[in-house]
PDB file with one MODEL, atoms N, CA, C and O in Angstrom:
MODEL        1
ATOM      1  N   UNK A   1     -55.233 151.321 195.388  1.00  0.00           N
ATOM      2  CA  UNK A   1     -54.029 150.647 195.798  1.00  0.00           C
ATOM      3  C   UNK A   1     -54.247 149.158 195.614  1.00  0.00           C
ATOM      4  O   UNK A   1     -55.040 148.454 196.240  1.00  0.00           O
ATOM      5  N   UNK A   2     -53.359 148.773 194.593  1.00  0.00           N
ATOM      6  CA  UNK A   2     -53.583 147.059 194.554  1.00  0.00           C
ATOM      7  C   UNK A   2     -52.412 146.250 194.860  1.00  0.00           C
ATOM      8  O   UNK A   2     -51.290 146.746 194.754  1.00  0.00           O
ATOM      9  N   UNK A   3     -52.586 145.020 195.238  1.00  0.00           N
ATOM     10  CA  UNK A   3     -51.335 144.455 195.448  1.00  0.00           C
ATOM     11  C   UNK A   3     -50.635 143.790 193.920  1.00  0.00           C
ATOM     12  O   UNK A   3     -51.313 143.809 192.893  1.00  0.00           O
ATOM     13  N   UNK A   4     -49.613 143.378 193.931  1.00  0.00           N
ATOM     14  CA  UNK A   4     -48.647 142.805 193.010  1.00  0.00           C
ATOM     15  C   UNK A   4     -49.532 142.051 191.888  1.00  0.00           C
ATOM     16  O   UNK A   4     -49.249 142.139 190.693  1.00  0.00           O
ATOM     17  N   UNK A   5     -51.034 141.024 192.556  1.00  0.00           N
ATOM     18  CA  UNK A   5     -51.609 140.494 191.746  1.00  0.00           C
ATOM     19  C   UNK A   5     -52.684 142.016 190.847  1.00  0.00           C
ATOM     20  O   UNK A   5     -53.799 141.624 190.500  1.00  0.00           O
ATOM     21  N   UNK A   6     -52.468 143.136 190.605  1.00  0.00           N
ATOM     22  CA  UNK A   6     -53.848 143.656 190.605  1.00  0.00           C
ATOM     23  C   UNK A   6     -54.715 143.367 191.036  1.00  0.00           C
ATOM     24  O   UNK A   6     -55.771 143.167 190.435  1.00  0.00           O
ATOM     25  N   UNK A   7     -54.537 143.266 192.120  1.00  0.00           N
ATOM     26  CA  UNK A   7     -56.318 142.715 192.862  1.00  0.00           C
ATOM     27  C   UNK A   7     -56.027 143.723 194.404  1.00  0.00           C
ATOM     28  O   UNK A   7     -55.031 143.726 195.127  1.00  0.00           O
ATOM     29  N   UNK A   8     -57.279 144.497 194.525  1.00  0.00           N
ATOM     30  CA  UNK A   8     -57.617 145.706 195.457  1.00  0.00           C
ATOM     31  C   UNK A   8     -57.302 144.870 196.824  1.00  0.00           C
ATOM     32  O   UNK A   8     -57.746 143.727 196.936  1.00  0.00           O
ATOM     33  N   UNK A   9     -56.504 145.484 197.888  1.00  0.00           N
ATOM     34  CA  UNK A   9     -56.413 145.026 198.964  1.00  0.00           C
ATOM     35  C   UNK A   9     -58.112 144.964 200.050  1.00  0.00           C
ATOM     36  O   UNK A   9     -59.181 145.573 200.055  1.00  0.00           O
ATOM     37  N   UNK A  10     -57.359 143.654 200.968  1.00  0.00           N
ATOM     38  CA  UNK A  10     -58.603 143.883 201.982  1.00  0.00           C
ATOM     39  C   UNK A  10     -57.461 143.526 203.173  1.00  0.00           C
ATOM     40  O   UNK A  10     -56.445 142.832 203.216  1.00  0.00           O
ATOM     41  N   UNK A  11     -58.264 144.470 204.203  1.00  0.00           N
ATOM     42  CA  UNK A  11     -57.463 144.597 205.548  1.00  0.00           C
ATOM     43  C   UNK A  11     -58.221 144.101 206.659  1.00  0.00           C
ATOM     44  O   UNK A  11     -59.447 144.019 206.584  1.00  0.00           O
ATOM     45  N   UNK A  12     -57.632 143.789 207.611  1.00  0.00           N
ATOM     46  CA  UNK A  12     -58.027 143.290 208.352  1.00  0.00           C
ATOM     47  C   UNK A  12     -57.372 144.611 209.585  1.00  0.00           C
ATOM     48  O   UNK A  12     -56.169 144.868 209.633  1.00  0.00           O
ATOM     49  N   UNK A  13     -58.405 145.315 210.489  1.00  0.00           N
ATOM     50  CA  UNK A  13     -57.833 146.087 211.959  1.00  0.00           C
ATOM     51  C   UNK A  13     -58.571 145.179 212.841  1.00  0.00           C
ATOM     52  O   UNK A  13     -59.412 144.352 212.484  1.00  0.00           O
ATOM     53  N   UNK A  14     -58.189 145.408 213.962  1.00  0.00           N
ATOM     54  CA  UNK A  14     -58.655 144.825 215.155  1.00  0.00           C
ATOM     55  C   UNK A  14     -57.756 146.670 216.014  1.00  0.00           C
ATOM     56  O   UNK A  14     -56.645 147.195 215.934  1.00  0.00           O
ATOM     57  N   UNK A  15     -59.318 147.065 216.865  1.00  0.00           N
ATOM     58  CA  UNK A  15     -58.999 147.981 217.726  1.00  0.00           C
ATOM     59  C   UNK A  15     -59.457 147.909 219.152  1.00  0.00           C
ATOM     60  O   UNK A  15     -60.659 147.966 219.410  1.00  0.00           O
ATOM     61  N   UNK A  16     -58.755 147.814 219.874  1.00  0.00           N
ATOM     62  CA  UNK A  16     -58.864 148.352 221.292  1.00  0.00           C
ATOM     63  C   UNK A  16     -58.739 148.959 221.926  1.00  0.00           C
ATOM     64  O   UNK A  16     -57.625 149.483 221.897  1.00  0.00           O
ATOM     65  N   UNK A  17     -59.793 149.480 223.133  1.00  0.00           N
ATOM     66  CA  UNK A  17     -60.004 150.427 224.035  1.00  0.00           C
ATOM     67  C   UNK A  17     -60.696 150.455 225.156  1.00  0.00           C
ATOM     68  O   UNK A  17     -61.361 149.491 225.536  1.00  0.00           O
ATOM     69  N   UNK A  18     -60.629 151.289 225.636  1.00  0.00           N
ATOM     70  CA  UNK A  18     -61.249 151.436 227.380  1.00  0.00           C
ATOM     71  C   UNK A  18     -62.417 152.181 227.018  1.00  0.00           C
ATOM     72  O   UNK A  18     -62.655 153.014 226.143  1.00  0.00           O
ATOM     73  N   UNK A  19     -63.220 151.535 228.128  1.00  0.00           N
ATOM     74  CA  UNK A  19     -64.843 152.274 228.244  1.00  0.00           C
ATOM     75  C   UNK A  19     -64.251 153.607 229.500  1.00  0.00           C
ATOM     76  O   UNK A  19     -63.174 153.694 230.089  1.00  0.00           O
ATOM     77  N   UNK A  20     -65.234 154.318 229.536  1.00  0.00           N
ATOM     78  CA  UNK A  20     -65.661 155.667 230.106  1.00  0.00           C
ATOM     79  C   UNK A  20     -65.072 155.259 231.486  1.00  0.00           C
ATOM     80  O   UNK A  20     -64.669 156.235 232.118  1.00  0.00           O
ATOM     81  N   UNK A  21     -64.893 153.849 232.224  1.00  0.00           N
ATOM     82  CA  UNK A  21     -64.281 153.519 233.889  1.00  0.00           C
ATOM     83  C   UNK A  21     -63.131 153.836 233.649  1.00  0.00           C
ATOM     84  O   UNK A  21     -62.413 154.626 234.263  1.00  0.00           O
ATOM     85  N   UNK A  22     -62.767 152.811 232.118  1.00  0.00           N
ATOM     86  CA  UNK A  22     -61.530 152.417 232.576  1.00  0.00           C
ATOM     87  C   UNK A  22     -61.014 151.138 233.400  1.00  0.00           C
ATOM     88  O   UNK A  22     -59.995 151.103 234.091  1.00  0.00           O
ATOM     89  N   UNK A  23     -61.734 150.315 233.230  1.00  0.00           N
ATOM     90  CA  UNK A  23     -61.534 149.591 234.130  1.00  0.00           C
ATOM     91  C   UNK A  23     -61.646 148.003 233.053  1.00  0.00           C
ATOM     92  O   UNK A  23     -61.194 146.896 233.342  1.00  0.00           O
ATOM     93  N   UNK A  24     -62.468 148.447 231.679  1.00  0.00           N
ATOM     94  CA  UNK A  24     -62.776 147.381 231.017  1.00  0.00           C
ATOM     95  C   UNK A  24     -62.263 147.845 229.219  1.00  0.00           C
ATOM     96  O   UNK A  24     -62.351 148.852 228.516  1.00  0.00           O
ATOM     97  N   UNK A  25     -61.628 146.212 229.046  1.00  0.00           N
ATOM     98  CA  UNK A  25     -60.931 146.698 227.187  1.00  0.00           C
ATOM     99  C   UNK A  25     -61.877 146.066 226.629  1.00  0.00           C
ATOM    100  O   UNK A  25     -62.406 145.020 227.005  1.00  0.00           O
ATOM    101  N   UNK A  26     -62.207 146.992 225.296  1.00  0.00           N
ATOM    102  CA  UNK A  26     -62.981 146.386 224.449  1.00  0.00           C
ATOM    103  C   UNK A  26     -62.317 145.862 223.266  1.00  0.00           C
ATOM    104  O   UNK A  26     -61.727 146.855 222.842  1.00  0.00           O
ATOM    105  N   UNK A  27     -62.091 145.018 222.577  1.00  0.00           N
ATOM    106  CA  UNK A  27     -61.982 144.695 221.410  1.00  0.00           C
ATOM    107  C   UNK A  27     -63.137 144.773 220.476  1.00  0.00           C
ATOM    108  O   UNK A  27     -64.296 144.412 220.681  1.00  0.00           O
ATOM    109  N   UNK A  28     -62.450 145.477 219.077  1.00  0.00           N
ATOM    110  CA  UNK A  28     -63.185 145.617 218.160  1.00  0.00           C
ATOM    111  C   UNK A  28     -62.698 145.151 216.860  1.00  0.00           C
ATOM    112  O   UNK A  28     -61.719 145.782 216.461  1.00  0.00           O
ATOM    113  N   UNK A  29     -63.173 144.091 215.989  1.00  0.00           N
ATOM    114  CA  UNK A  29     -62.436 143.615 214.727  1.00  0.00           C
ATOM    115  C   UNK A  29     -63.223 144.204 213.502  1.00  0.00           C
ATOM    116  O   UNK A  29     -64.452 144.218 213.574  1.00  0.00           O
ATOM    117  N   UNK A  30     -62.558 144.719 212.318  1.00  0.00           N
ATOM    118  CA  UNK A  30     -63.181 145.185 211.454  1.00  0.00           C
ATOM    119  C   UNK A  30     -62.304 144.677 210.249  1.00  0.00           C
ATOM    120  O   UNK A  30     -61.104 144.522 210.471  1.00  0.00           O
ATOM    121  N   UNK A  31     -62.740 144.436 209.133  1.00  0.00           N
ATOM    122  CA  UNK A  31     -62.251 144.244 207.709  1.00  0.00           C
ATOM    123  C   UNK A  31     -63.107 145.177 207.091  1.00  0.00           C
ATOM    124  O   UNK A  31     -64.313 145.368 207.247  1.00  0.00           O
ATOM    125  N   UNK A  32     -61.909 145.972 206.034  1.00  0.00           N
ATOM    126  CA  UNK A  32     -61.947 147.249 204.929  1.00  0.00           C
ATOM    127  C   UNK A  32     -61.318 146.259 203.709  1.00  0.00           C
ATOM    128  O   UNK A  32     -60.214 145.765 203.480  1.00  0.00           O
ATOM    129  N   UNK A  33     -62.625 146.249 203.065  1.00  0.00           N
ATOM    130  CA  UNK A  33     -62.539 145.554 201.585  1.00  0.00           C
ATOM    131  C   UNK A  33     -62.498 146.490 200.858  1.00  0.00           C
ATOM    132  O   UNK A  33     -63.515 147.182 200.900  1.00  0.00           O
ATOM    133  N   UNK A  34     -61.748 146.808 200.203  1.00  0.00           N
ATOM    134  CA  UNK A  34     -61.362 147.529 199.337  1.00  0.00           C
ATOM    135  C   UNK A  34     -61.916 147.548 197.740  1.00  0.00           C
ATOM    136  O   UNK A  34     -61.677 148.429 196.915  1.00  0.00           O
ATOM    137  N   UNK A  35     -62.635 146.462 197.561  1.00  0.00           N
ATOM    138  CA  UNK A  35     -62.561 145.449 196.186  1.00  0.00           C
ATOM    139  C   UNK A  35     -64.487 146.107 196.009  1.00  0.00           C
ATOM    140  O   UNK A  35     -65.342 146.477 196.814  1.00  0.00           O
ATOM    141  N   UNK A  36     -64.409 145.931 194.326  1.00  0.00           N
ATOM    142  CA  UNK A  36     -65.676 146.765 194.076  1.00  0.00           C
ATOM    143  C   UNK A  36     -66.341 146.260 194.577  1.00  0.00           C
ATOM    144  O   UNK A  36     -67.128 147.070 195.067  1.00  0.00           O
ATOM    145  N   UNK A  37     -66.781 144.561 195.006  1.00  0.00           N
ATOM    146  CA  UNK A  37     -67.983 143.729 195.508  1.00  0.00           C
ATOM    147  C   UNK A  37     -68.240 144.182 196.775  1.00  0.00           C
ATOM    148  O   UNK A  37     -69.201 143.656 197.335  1.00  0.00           O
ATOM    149  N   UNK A  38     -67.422 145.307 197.575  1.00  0.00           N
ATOM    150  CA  UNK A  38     -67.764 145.924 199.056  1.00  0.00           C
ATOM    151  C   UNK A  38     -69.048 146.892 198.817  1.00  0.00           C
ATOM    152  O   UNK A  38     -69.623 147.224 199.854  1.00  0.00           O
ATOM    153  N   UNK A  39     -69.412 147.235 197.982  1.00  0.00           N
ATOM    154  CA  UNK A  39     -70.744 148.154 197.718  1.00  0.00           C
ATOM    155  C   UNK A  39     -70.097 149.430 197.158  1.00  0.00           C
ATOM    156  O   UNK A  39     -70.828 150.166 196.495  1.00  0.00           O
ATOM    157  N   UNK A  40     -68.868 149.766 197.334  1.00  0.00           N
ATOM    158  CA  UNK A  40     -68.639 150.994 196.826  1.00  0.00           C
ATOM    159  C   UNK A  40     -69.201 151.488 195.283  1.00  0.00           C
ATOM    160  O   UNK A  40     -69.202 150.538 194.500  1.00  0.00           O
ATOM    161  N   UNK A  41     -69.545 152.417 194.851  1.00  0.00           N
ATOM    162  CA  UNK A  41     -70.239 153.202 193.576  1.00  0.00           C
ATOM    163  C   UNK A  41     -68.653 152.955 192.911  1.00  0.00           C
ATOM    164  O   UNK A  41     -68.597 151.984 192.156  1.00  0.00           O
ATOM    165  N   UNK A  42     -67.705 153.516 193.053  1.00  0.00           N
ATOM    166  CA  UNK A  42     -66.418 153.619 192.704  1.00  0.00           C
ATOM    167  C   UNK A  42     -65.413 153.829 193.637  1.00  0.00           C
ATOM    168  O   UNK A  42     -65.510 154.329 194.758  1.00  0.00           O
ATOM    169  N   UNK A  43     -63.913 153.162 192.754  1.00  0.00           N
ATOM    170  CA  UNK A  43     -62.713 153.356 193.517  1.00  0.00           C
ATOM    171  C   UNK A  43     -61.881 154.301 192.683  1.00  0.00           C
ATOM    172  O   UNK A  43     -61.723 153.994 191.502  1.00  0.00           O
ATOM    173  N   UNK A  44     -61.403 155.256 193.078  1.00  0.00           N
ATOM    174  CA  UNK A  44     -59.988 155.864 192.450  1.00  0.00           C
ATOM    175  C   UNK A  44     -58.841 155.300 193.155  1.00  0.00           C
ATOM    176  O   UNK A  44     -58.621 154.946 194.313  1.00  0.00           O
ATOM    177  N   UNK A  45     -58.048 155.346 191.833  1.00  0.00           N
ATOM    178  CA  UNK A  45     -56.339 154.950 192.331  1.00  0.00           C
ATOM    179  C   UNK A  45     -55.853 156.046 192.751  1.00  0.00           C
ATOM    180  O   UNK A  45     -56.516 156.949 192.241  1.00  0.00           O
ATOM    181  N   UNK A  46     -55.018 156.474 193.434  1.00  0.00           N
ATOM    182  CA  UNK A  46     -54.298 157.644 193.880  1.00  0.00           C
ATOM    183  C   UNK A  46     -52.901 157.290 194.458  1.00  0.00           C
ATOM    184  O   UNK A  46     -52.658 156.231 195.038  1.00  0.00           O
ATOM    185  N   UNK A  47     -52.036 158.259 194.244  1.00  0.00           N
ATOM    186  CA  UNK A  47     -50.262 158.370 194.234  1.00  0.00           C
ATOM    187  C   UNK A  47     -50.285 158.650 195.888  1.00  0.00           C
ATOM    188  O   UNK A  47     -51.038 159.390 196.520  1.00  0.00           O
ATOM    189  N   UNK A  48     -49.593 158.109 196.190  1.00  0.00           N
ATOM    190  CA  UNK A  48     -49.073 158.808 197.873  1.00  0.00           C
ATOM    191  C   UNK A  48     -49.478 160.265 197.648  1.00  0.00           C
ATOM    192  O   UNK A  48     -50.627 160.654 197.854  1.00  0.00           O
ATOM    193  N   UNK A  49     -48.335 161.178 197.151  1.00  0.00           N
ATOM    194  CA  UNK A  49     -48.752 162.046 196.928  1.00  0.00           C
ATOM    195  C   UNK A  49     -49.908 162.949 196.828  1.00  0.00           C
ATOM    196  O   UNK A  49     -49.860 163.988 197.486  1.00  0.00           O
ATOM    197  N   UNK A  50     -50.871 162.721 196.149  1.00  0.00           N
ATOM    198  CA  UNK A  50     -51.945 162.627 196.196  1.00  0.00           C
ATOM    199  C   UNK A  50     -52.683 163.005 197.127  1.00  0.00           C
ATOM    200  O   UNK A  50     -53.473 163.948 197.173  1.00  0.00           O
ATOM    201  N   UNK A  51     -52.279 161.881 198.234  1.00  0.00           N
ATOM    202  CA  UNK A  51     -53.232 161.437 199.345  1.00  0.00           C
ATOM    203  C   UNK A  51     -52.221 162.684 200.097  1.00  0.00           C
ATOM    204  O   UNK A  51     -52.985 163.643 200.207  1.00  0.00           O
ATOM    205  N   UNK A  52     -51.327 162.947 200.462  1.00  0.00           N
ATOM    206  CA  UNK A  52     -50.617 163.627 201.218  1.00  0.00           C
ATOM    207  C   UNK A  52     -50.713 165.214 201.162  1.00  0.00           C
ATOM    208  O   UNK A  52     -50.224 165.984 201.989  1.00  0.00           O
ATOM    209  N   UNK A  53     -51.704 165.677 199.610  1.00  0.00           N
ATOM    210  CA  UNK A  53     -51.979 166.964 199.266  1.00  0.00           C
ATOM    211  C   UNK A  53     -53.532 167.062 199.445  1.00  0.00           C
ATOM    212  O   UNK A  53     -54.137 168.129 199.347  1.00  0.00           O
ATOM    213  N   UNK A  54     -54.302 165.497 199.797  1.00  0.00           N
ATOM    214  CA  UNK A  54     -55.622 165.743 200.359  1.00  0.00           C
ATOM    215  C   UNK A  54     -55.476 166.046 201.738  1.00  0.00           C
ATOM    216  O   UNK A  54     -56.316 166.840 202.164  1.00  0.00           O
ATOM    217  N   UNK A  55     -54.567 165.594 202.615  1.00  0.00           N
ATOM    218  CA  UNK A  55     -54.947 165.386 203.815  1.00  0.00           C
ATOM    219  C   UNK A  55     -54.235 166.583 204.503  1.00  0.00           C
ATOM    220  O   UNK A  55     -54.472 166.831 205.685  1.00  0.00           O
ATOM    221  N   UNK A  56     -53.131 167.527 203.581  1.00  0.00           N
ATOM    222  CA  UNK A  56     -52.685 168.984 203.606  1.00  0.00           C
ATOM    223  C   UNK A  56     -54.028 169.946 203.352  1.00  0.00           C
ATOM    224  O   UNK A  56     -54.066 170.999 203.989  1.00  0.00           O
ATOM    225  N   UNK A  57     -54.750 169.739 202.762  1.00  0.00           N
ATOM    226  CA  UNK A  57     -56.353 170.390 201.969  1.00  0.00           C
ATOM    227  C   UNK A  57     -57.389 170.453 203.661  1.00  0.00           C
ATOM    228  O   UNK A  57     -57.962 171.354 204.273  1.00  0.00           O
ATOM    229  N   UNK A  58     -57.201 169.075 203.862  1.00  0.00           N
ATOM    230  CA  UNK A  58     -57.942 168.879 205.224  1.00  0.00           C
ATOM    231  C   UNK A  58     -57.925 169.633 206.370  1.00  0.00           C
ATOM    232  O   UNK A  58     -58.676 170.409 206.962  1.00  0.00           O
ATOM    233  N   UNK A  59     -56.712 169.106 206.509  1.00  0.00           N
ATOM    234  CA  UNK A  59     -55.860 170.146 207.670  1.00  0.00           C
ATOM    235  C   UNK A  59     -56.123 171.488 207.989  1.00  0.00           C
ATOM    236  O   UNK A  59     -56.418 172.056 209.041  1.00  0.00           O
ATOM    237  N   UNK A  60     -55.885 171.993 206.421  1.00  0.00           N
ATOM    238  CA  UNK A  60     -56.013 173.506 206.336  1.00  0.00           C
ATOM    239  C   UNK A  60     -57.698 173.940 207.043  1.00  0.00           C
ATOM    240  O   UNK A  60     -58.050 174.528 208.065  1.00  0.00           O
ATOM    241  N   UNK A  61     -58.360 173.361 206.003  1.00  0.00           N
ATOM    242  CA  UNK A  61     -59.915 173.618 206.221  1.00  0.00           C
ATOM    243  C   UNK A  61     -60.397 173.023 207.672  1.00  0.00           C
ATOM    244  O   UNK A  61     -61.429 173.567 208.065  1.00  0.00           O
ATOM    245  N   UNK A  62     -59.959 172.192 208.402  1.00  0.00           N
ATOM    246  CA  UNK A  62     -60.194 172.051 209.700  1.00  0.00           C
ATOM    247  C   UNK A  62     -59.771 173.219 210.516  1.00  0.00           C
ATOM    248  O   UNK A  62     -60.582 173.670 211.325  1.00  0.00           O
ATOM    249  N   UNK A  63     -58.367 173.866 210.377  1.00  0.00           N
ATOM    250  CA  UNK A  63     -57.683 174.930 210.932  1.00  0.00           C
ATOM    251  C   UNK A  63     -58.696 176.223 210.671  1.00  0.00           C
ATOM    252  O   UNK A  63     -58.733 177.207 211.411  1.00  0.00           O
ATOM    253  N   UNK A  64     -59.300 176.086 209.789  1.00  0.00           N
ATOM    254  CA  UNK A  64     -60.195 177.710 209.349  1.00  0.00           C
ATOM    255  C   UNK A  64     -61.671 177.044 210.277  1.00  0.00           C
ATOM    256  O   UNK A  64     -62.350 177.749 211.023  1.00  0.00           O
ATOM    257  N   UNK A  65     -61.912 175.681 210.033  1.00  0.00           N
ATOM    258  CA  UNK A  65     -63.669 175.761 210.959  1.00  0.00           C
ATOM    259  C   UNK A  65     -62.923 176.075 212.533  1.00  0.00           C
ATOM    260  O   UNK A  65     -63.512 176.990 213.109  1.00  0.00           O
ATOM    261  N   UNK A  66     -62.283 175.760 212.968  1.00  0.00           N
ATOM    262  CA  UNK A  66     -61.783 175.531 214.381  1.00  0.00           C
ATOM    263  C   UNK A  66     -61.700 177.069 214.541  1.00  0.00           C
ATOM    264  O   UNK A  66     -62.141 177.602 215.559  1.00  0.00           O
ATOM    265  N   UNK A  67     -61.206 177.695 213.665  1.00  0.00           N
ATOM    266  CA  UNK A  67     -60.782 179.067 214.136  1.00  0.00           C
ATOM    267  C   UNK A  67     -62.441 179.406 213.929  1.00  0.00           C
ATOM    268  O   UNK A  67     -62.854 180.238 214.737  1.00  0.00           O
ATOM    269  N   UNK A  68     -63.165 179.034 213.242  1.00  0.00           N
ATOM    270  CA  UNK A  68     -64.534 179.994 213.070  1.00  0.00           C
ATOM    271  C   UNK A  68     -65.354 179.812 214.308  1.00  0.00           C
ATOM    272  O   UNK A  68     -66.032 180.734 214.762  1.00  0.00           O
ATOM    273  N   UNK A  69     -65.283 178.426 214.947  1.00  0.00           N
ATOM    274  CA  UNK A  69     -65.618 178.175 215.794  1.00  0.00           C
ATOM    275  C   UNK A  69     -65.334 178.920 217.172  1.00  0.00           C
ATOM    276  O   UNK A  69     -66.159 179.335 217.987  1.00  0.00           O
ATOM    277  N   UNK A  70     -63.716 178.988 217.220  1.00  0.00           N
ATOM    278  CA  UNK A  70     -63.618 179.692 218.494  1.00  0.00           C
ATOM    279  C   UNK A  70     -64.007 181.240 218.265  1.00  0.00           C
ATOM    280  O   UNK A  70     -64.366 181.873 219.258  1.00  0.00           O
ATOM    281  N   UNK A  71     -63.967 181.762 217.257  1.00  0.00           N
ATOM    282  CA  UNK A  71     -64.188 183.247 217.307  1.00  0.00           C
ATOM    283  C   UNK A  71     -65.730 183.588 217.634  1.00  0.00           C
ATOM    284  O   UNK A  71     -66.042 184.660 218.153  1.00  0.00           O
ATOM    285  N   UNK A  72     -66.450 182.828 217.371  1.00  0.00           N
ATOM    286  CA  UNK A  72     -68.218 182.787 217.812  1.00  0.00           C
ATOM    287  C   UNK A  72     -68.140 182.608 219.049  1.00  0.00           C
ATOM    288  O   UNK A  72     -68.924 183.329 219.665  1.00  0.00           O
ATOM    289  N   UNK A  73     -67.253 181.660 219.951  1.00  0.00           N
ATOM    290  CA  UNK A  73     -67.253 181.621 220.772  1.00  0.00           C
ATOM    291  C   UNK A  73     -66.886 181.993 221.998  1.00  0.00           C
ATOM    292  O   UNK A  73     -67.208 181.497 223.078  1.00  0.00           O
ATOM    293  N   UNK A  74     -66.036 183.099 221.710  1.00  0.00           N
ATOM    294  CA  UNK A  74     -65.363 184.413 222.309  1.00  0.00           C
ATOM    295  C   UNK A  74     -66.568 185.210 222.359  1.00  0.00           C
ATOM    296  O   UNK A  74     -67.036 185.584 223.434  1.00  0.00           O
ATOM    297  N   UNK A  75     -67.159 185.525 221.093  1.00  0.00           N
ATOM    298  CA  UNK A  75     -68.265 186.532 220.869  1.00  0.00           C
ATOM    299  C   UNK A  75     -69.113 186.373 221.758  1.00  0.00           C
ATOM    300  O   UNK A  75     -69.287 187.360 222.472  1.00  0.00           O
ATOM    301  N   UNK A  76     -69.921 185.170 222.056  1.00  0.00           N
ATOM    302  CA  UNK A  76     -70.980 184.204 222.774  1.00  0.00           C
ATOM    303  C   UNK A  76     -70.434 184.849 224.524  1.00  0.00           C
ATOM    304  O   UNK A  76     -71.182 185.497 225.256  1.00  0.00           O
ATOM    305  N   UNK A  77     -69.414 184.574 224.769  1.00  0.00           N
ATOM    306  CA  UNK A  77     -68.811 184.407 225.852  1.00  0.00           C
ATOM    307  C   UNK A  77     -69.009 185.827 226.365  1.00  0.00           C
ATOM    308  O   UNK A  77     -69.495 186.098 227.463  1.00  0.00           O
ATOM    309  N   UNK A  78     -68.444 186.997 225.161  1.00  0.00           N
ATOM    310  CA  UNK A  78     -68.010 188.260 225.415  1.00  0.00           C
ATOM    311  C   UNK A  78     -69.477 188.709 226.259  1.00  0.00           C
ATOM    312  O   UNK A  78     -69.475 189.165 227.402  1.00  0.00           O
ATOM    313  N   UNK A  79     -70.857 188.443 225.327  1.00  0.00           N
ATOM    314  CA  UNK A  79     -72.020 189.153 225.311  1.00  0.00           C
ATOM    315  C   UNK A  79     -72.775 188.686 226.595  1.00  0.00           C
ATOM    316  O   UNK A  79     -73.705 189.334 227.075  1.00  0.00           O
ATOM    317  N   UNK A  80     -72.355 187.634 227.063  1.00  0.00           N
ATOM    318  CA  UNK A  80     -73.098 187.072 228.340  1.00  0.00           C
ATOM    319  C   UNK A  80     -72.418 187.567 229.524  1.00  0.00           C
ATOM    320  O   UNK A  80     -72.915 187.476 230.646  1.00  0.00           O
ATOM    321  N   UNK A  81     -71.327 188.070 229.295  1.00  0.00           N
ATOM    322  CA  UNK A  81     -70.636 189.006 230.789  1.00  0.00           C
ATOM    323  C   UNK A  81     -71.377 190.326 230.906  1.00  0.00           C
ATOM    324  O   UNK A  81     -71.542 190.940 231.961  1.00  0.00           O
ATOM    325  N   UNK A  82     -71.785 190.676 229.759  1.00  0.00           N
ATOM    326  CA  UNK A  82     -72.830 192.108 229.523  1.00  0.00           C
ATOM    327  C   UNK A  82     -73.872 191.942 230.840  1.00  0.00           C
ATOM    328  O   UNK A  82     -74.766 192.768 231.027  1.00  0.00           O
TER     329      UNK A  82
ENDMDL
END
């Protein structure tokens, strides 16, 4: 994804959150350079699209470990009432 100049975006997040009280916010600032001089090996360009049929791919395969997960864990559960 590049901007108007061809030149790879860099972002700037800043995230915040609460510690384990609750009682205290943390701020956290991060920049995502996008641009080859960040160390990356390589960048691919990709279509929205694209990205919207990886993260459908994801989904799916998270939905199958989650299910593999709970079914061991029924099993686990079943054998210790024995």
């Amino acid at each position: 994804m590049k901007n108007g100049n061809k030149e790879y975006l860099v972002y700037k997040a800043k995230v915040t959150y609460k510690g384990y009280d609750n009682n205290l916010l943390y701020d956290e600032n991060y920049i995502i350079d996008l641009n080859f001089q960040s160390g990356l090996l390589f960048l691919a360009e990709k279509e929205i699209n694209d990205l919207a049929k990886d993260f459908s791919d994801f989904k799916k395969e998270s939905k199958k470990q989650l299910s593999s997960i709970s079914s061991s864990l029924i099993k686990i559960s079943e054998n210790r009432e024995d």
